[in-house]
C-alpha positions in Angstrom: 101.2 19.0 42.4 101.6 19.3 46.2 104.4 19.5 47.9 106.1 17.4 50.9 104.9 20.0 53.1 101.2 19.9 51.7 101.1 16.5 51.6 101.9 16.2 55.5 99.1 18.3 56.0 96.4 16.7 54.1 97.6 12.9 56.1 97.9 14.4 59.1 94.1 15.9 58.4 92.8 12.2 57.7 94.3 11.1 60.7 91.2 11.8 63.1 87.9 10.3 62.9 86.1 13.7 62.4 87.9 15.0 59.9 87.5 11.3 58.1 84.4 11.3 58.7 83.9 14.5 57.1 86.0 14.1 53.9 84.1 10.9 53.5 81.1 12.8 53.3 81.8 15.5 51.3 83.6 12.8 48.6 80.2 11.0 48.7 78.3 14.2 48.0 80.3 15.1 44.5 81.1 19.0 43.2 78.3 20.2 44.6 79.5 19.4 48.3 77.3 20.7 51.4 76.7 23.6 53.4 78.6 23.5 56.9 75.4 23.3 59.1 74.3 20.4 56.7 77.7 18.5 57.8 77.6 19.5 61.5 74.0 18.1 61.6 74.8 15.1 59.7 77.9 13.9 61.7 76.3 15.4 64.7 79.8 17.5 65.2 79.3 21.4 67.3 79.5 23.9 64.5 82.4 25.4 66.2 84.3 22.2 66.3 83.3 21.6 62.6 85.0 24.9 61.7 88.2 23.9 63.0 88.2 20.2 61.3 87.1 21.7 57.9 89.8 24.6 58.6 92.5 21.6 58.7 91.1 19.7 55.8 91.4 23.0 53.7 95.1 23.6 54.4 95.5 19.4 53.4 94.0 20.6 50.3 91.2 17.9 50.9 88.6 20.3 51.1 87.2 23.8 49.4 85.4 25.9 50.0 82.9 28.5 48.1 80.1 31.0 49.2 76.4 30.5 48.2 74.7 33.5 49.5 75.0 33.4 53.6 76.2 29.7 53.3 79.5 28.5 53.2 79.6 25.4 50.8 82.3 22.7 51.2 83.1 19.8 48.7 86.3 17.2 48.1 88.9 18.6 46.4 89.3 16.7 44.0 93.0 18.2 42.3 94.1 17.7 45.9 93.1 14.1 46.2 94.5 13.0 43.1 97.8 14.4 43.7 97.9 12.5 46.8 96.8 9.4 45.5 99.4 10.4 42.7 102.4 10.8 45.6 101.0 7.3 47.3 101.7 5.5 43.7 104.1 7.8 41.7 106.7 4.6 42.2 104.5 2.0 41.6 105.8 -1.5 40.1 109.3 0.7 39.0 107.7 2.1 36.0 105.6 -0.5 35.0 102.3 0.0 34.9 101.0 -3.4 33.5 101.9 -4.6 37.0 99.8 -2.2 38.7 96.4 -3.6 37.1 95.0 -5.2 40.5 95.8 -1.6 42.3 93.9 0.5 39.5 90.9 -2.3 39.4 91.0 -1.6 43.3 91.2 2.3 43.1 88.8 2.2 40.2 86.5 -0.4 40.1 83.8 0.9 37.7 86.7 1.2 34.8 87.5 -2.1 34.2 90.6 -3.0 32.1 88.5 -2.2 29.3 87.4 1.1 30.0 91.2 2.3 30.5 
């Protein structure tokens, strides 16, 4: 679970239109995420600049980061995603989560009411 302090971090990270930009991507792409030149090319971002946004999204624990050979991989984190999405709703409809259907239908479209 992250703390205050993490949490800070990873909404101050998606407060710039990069570094949106780039956790959008790298949410789209799944586990297997992308290589940082694919993401610089893609978003048309400098490498060097890249570094620095990806460097921010890490410590927001929106981002990881792995090595493939001379490649540097980057993907969502996941674990960090949910527990912000878990902070954002953790209060949600005082403890009753019947009254939270319309925000899980909006958070999880494909699992309807039936598939929960």
């Amino acid at each position: 679970m992250m703390n205050d302090e993490a949490l800070m971090h990873a909404f101050a990270a998606l407060a710039q239109p990069t570094r949106m930009k780039v956790f959008r991507l790298l949410v789209r792409e799944g586990p297997d995420g992308l290589p940082a030149g694919d993401i610089a090319r893609r978003l048309n971002v400098p490498q060097n600049t890249l570094s620095t946004h990806l460097a921010v999204l890490a410590r927001g624990r929106l981002v990881r980061k792995r090595r493939a050979g001379r490649h540097v991989i980057y993907a969502a984190d996941m674990e960090g995603v949910r527990d912000m999405i878990r902070f954002l709703t953790r209060d949600c409809c005082h403890g009753h989560p019947e009254k939270c259907e319309q925000l899980l239908d909006a958070l999880l479209p494909e699992c309807g009411p039936a598939a929960r």
